[in-house]
BAMARTI-186986 format. One record per residue (C-alpha): residue number from 1; x, y, z; residue in three letters. Coordinates in steps of 0.25 Angstrom, whole numbers, plus 2048, in hexadecimal, padded with zeros to 3 digits. Each point is the difference from the previous one (the first is absolute). Layout:
% residues N
PT   k   x   y   z   r
PT NUM   X   Y   Z ALA
...
//
This chain:
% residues 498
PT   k   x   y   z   r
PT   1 6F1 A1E 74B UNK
PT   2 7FC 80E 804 UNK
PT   3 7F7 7FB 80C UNK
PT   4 808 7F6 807 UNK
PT   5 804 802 80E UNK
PT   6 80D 803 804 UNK
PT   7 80A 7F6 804 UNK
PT   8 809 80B 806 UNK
PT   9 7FC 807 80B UNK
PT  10 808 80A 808 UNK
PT  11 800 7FC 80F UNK
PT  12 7FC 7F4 7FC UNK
PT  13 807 7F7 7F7 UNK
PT  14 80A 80C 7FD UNK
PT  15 806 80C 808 UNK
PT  16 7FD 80A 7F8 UNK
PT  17 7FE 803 7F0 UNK
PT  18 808 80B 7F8 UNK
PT  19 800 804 7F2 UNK
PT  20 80D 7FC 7F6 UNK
PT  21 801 809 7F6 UNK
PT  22 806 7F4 7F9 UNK
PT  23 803 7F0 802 UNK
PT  24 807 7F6 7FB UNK
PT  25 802 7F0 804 UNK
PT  26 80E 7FC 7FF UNK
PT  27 803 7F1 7FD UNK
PT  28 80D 7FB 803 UNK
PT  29 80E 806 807 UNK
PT  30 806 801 7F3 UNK
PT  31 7F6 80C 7FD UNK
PT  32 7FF 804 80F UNK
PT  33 80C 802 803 UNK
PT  34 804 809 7F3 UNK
PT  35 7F3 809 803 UNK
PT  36 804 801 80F UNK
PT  37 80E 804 7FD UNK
PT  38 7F9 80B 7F4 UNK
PT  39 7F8 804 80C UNK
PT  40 80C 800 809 UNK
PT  41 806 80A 7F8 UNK
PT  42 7F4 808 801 UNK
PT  43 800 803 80D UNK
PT  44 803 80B 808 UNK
PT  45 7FB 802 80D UNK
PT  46 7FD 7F2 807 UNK
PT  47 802 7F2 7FD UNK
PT  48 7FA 7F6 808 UNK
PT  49 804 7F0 7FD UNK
PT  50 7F8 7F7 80A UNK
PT  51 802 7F1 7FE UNK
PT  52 800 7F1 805 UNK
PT  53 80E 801 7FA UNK
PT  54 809 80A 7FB UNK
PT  55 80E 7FD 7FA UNK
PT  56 808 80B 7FB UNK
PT  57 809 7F6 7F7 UNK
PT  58 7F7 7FF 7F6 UNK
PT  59 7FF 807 7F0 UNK
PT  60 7F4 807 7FD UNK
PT  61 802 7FF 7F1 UNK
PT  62 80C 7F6 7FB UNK
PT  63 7FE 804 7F1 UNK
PT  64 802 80F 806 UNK
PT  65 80F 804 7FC UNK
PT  66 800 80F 804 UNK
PT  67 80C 804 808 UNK
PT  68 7FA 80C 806 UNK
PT  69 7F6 7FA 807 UNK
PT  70 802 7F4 808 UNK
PT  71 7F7 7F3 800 UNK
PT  72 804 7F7 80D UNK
PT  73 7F4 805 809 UNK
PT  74 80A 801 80D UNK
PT  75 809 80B 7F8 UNK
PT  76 7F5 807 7F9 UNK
PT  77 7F9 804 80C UNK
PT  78 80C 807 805 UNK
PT  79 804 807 7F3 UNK
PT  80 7F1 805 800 UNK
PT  81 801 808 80C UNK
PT  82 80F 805 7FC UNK
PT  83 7F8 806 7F2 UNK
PT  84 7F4 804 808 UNK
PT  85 802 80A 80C UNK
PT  86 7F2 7FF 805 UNK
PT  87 7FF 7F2 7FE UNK
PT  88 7FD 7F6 80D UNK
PT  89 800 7F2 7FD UNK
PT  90 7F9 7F6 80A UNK
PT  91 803 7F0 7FE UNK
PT  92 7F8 7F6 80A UNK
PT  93 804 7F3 801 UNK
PT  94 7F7 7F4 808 UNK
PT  95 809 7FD 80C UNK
PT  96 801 7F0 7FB UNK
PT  97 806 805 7F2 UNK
PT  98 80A 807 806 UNK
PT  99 805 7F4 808 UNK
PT 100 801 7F7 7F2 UNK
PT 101 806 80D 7F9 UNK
PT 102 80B 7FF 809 UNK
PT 103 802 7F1 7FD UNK
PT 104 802 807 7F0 UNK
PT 105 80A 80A 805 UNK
PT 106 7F7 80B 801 UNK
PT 107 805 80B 80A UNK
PT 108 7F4 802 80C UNK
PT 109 7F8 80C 7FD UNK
PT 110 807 808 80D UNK
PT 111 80E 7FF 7F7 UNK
PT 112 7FA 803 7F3 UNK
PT 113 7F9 80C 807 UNK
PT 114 80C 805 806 UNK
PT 115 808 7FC 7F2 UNK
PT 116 7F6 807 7F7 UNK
PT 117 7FD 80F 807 UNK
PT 118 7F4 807 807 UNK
PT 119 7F8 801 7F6 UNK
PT 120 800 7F2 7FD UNK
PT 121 7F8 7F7 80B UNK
PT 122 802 7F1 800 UNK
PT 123 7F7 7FA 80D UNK
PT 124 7FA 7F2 803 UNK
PT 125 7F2 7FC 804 UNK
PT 126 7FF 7F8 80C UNK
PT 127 7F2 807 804 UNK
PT 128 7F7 7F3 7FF UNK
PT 129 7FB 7F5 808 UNK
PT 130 809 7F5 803 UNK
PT 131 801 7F8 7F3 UNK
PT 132 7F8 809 7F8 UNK
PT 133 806 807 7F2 UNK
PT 134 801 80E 7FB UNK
PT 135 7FC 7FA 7F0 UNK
PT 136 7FB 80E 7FA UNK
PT 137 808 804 7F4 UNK
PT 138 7FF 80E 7FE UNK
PT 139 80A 80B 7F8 UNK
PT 140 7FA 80F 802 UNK
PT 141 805 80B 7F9 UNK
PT 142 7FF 80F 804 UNK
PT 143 7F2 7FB 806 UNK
PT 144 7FB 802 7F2 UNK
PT 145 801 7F3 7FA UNK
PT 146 801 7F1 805 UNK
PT 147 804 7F2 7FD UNK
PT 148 7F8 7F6 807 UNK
PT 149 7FF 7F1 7FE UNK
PT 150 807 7F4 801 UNK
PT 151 80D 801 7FC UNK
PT 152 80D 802 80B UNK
PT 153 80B 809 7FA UNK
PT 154 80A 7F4 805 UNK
PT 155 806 7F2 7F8 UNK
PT 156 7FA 7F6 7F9 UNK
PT 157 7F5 809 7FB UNK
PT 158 805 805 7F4 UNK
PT 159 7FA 7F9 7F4 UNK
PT 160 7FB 804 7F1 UNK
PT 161 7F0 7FD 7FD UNK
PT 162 805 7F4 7F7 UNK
PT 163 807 7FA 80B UNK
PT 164 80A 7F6 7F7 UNK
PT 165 804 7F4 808 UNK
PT 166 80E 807 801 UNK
PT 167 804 80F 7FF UNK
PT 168 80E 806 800 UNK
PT 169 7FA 80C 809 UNK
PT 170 7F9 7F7 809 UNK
PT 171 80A 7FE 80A UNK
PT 172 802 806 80E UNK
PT 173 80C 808 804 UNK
PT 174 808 7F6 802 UNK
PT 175 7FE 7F9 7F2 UNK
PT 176 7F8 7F5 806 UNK
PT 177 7F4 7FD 7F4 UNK
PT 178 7F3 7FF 806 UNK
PT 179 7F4 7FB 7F9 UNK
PT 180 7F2 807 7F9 UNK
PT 181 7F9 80B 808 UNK
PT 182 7F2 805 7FC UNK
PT 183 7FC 80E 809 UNK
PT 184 7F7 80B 800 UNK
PT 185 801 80C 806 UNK
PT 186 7F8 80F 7FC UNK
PT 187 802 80F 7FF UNK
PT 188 7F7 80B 802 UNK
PT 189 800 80E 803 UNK
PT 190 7F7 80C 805 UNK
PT 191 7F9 7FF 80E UNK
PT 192 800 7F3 7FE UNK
PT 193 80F 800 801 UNK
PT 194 800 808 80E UNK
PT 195 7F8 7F6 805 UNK
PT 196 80A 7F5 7FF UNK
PT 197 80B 80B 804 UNK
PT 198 7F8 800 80C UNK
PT 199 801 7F0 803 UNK
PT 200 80F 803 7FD UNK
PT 201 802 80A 809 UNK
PT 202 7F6 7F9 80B UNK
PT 203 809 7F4 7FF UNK
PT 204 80C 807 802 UNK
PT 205 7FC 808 80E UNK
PT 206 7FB 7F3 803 UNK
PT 207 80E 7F9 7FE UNK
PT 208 808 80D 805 UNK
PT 209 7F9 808 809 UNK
PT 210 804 80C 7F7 UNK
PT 211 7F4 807 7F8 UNK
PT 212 802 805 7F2 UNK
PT 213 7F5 80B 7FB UNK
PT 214 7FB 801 7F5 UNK
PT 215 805 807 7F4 UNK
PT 216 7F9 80C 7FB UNK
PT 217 7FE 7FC 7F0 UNK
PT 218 80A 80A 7F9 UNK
PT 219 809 7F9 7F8 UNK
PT 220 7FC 7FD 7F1 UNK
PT 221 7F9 7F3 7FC UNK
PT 222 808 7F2 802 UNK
PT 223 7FD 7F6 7F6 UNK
PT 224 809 7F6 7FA UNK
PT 225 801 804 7F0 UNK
PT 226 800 7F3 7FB UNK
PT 227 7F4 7FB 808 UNK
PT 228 7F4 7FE 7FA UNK
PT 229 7F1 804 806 UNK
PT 230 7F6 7F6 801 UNK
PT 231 7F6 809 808 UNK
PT 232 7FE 811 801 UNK
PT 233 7F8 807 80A UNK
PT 234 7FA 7F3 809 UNK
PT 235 7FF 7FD 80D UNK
PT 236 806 7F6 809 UNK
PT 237 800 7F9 80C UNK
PT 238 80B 7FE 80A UNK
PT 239 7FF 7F4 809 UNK
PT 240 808 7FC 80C UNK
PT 241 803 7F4 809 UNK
PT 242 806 804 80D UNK
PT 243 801 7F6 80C UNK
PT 244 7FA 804 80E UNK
PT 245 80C 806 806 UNK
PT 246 801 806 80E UNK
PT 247 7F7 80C 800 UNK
PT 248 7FF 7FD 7F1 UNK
PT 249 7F3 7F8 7FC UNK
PT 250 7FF 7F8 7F5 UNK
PT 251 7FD 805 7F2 UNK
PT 252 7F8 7F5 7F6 UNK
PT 253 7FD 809 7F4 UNK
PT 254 807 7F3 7F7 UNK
PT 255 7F9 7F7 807 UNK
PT 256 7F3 806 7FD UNK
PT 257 803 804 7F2 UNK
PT 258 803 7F3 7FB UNK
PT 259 7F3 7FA 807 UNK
PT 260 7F7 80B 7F9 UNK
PT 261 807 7FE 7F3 UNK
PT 262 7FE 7F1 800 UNK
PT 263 7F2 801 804 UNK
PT 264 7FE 80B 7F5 UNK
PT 265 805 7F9 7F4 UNK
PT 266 7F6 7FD 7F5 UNK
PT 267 806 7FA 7F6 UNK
PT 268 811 7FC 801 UNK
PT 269 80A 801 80C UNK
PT 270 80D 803 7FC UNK
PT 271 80B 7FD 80B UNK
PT 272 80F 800 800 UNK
PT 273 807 7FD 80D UNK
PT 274 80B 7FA 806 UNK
PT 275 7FA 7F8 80A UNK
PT 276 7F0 7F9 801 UNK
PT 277 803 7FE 80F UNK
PT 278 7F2 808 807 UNK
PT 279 7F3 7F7 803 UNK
PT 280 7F9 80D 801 UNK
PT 281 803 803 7F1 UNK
PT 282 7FF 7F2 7FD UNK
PT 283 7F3 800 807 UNK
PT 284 7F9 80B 7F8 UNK
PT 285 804 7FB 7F3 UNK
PT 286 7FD 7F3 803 UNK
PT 287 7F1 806 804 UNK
PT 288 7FE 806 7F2 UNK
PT 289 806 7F2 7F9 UNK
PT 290 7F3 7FA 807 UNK
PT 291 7F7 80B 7F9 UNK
PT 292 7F9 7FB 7F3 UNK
PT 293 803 80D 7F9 UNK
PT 294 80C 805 808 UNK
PT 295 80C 805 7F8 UNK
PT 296 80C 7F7 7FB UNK
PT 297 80E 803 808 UNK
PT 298 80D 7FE 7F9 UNK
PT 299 80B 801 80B UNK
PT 300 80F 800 7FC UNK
PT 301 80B 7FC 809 UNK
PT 302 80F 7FB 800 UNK
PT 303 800 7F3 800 UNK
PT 304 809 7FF 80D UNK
PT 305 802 80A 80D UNK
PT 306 80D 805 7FF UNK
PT 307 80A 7FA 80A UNK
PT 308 7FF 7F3 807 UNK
PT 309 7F7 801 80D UNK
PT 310 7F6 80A 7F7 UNK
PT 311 7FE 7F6 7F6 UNK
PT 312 7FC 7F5 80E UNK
PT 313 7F7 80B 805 UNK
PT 314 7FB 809 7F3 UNK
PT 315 7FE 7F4 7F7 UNK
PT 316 7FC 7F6 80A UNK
PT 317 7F4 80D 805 UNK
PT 318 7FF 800 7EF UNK
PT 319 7FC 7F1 7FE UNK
PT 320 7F5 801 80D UNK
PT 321 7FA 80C 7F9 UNK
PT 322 801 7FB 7F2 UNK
PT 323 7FA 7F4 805 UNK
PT 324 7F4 808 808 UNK
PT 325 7FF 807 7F2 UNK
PT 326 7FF 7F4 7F8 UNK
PT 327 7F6 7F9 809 UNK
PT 328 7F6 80D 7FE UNK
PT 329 801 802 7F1 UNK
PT 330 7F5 7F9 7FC UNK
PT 331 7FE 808 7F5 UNK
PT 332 80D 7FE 7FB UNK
PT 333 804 810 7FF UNK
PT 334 80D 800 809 UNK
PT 335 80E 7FF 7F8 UNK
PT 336 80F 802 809 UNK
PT 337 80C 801 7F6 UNK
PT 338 810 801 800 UNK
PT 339 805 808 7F6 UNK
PT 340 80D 7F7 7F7 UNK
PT 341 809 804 7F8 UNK
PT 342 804 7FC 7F1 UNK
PT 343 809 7F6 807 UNK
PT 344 7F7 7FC 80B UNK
PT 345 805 806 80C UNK
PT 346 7F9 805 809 UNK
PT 347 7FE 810 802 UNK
PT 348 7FE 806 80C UNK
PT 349 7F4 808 803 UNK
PT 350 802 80B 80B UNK
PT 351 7F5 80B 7FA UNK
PT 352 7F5 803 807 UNK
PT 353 7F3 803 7F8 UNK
PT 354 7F2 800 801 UNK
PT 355 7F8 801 7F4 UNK
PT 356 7EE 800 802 UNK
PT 357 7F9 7FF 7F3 UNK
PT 358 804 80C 7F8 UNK
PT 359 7FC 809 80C UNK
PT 360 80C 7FE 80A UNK
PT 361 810 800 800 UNK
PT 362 808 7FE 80D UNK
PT 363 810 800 801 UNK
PT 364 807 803 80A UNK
PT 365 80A 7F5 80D UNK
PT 366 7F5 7F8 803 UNK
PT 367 7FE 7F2 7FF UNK
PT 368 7F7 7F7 802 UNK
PT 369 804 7F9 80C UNK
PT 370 7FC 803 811 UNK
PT 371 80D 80A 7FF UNK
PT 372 7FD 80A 7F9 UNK
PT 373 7F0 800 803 UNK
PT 374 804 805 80F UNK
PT 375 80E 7FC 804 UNK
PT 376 80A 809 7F8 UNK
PT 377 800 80D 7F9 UNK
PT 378 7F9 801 7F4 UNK
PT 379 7FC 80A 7F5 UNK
PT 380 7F9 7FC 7F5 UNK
PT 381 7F9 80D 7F5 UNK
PT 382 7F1 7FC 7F8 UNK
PT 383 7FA 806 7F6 UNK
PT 384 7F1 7FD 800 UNK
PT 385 7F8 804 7F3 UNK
PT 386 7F4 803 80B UNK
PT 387 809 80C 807 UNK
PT 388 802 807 7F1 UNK
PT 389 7F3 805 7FC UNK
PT 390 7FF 802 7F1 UNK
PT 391 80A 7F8 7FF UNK
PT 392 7FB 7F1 7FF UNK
PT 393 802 7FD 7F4 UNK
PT 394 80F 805 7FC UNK
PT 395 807 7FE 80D UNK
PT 396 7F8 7F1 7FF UNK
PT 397 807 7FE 7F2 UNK
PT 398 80E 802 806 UNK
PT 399 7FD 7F7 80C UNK
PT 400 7FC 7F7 7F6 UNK
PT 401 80E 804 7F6 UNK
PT 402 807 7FE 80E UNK
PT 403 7FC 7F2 803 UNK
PT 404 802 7FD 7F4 UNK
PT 405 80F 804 7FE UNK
PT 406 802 7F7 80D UNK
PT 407 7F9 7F3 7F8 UNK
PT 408 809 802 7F4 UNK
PT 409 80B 803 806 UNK
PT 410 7FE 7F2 807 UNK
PT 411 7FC 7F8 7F4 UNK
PT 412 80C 808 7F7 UNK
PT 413 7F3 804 7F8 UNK
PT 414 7FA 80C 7F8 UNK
PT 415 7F4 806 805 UNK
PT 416 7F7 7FC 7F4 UNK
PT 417 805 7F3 801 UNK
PT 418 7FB 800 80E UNK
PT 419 7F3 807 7FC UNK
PT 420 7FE 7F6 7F5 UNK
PT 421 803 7F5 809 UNK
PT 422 7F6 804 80B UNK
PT 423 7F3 803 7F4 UNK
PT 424 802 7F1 7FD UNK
PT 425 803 7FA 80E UNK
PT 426 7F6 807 807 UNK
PT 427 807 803 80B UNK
PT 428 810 804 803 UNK
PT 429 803 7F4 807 UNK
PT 430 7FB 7F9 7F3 UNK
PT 431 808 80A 7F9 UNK
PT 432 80D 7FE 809 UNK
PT 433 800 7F2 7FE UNK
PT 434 7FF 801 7F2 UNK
PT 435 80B 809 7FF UNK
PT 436 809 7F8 808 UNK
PT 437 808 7F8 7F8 UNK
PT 438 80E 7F8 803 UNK
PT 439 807 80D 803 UNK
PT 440 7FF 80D 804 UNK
PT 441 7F1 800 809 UNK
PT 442 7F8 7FC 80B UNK
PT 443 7FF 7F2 807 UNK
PT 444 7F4 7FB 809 UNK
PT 445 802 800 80E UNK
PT 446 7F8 7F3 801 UNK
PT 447 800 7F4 809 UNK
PT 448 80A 7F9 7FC UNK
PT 449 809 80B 801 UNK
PT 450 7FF 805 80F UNK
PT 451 7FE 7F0 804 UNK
PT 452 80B 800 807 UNK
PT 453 800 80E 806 UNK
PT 454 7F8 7FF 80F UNK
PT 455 807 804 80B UNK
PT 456 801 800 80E UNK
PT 457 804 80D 7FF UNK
PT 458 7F4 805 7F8 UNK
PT 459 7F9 809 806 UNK
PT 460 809 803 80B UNK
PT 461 7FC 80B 807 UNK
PT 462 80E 803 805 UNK
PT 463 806 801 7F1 UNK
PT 464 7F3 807 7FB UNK
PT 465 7F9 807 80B UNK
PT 466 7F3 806 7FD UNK
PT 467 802 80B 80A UNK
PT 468 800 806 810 UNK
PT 469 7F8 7F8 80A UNK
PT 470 7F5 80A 804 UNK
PT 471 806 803 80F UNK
PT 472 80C 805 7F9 UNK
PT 473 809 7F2 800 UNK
PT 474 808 7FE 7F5 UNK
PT 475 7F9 7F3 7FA UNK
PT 476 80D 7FA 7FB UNK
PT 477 804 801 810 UNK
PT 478 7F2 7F9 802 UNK
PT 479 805 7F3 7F7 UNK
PT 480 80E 803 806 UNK
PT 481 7F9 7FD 80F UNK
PT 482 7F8 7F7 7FB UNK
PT 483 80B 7F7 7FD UNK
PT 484 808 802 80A UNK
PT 485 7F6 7FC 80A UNK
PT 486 7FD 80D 806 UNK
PT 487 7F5 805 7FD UNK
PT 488 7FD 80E 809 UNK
PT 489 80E 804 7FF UNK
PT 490 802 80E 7FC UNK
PT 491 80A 805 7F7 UNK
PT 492 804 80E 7FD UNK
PT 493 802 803 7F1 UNK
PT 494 80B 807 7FE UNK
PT 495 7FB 808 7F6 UNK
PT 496 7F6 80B 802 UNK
PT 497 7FC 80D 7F9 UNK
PT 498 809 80C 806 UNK
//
């Protein structure tokens, strides 16, 4: 283990690496959001909150009864700077969120600005190409420690790790129930938390045009009390996925990472992910199926895209690539689940994680679809046994403890259960199958089950655009010419870096 080659490289298939005194995976808002607001409360020169979506209406812990401290994220933010005379606060919303927070009654980030005082900084990012998301989810404080993941501080996400078919908390702020919601998300500190304060503060000049320097490290430690460490003293990697914009090239440090991770893996590919929508990605796993002694893949997705013309375009782009898969898996190695509940309904997988042998552990916004490898903003944090020397073994053990609280979690299993079950299996699809009864578990993405799933609109470039044509043209303006007939046609974007 000690003499493998790296998968994560700085300049390469990351930005940079830094050292985190200590760090810990996340799974599920239930825990996230009750660590973030402890951190929260922590805090005392900077916060920075960068986010696909941000909705201030939400409760961070709705078991939490102390009058002292309040729990709805859009008053707690302001009650922190009145307590903290040194604190400054800055909350980025993506530009298209902010339309559909409007539509909840959300007041525009301008109001809450004005509504909230000076040292607390609402904004919206509209600083992208035509089409193209801000996706990174990111909550930094005092540039010492870091939330990075998958998880948006907004609705919907809030869920406990036994995701019951119904939950009295499991409702957005306007009582409306919503269904199970499976997430991931990480914390870490150190240098390797600067480092993602630096994508936080990168993004936000970017956004606004206002720098925000750095902070010299002189407050005490921030860590959440109750948060248990997974990890001390390793180091990481943080990746990015920025698009070309104006004077901006593009940056496809995700992109390369999953490409290296996938041709790295010896013996087990882990993936969870909200969409299977790249041929890239579906390419370079479909290459190592056709290997006689290439590694098994267990890939776990929702069993439907959320939302109407996702589910024509992500699920129509998933039963192409399963297909593609299917066809090279001569060696019968590749498995793709959905995870159930007790009562068989289906719960959505929105984490993001990356799991190679018992050498590598990704988390972090992206997903496995032409988006996030080059079209939106992404940040993603690895950990790679290889970039931990004298390490190997005990940071591969809790890789190893990792993946499997995400399996068991899954199958509502123990982790000797699981264990037991792979000894006799022979492999964790065996083991998965076998653990998965009537009820709570994973089903078989097979088939039968996507038969029906093609689309016309799988695939589509324009709802899933893999990037910026090279001479700087938009590439969803591309297909929008090409459709309109006018191929040559220029059209400004108006949107460009400031």
């Amino acid at each position: 283990m000690e003499n493998v080659r790296e998968i994560v490289v700085a300049g390469d298939t990351c930005w940079r690496t830094g050292h985190a005194d200590r760090l810990s995976v996340i799974i599920d808002a239930d825990d996230y959001f009750r660590h973030a607001k402890a951190a929260l409360l922590q805090a005392r020169r900077r916060v920075m909150l960068i986010g696909w979506e941000v909705d201030s209406r939400i409760r961070l812990d709705p078991t939490s009864h102390d009058p002292e401290v309040p729990d709805v994220l859009g008053e707690l933010l302001p009650w922190l700077t009145r307590t903290r005379p040194d604190l400054e606060i800055y909350v980025l919303r993506w530009s298209v969120g902010v339309l559909t927070g409007l539509g909840r009654g959300l007041l525009p980030p301008t109001l809450q600005d004005l509504l909230t005082g000076r040292r607390l900084h609402y904004r919206v990012d509209a600083a992208h190409p035509f089409s193209s998301a801000h996706h990174q989810k990111i909550l930094v404080i005092d540039d010492r420690f870091a939330f990075c993941g998958g998880i948006d501080m907004t609705v919907d996400r809030w869920d406990t790790s036994d995701h019951r078919s119904s939950h009295p908390e499991r409702v957005n702020p306007d009582g409306k129930p919503y269904g199970p919601w499976h997430d991931a998300t990480l914390a870490l500190d150190g240098d390797a938390a600067r480092i993602v304060a630096d994508v936080a503060r990168d993004r936000w000049e970017t956004a606004t045009g206002t720098p925000v320097a750095p902070i010299e490290i002189d407050t005490e430690p921030v860590w959440p009390p109750d948060l248990a460490v997974d990890v001390r003293d390793c180091v990481v990697g943080v990746s990015r996925t920025l698009p070309e914009d104006g004077a901006r090239s593009e940056v496809l440090e995700i992109r390369r990472l999953y490409l290296a991770a996938i041709a790295a893996a010896r013996d087990l590919l882990y993936i969870e992910s909200q969409y299977l929508a790249s041929r890239d990605i579906a390419e370079a796993l479909a290459a190592r199926l056709a290997e006689p002694d290439g590694p098994e893949i267990v890939v776990v997705l929702p069993r439907h895209a959320d939302g109407q013309v996702e589910r024509r375009s992500m699920d129509g782009a998933r039963h192409r690539l399963l297909r593609l898969l299917w066809h090279a898996d001569s060696h019968e190695r590749f498995h793709a689940y959905y995870p159930v509940t007790a009562e068989s309904e289906n719960i959505y997988v929105h984490a993001k994680v990356l799991i190679v042998d018992d050498r590598l552990l990704r988390i972090g916004s992206s997903n496995l679809n032409n988006r996030s490898l080059g079209f939106d903003s992404e940040c993603d944090v690895a950990l790679d046994v290889a970039g931990n020397t004298g390490r190997a073994e005990e940071i591969a053990a809790t890789i190893r403890r990792i993946r499997t609280r995400l399996i068991t979690e899954h199958l509502g299993t123990t982790a000797d259960d699981l264990d037991s079950a792979v000894t006799t299996a022979g492999s964790l699809a065996g083991a998965i199958e076998a653990l998965s009864g009537d009820g709570r578990g994973l089903r078989v993405f097979d088939r039968e089950v996507v038969a029906d799933e093609d689309s016309v609109l799988a695939e589509d470039e324009l709802i899933d655009p893999e990037g910026v044509s090279t001479n700087g043209l938009n590439r969803v303006h591309r297909m929008l010419l090409r459709r309109a007939g006018a191929v040559g046609a220029t059209i400004r974007r108006p949107w460009r870096r400031r």
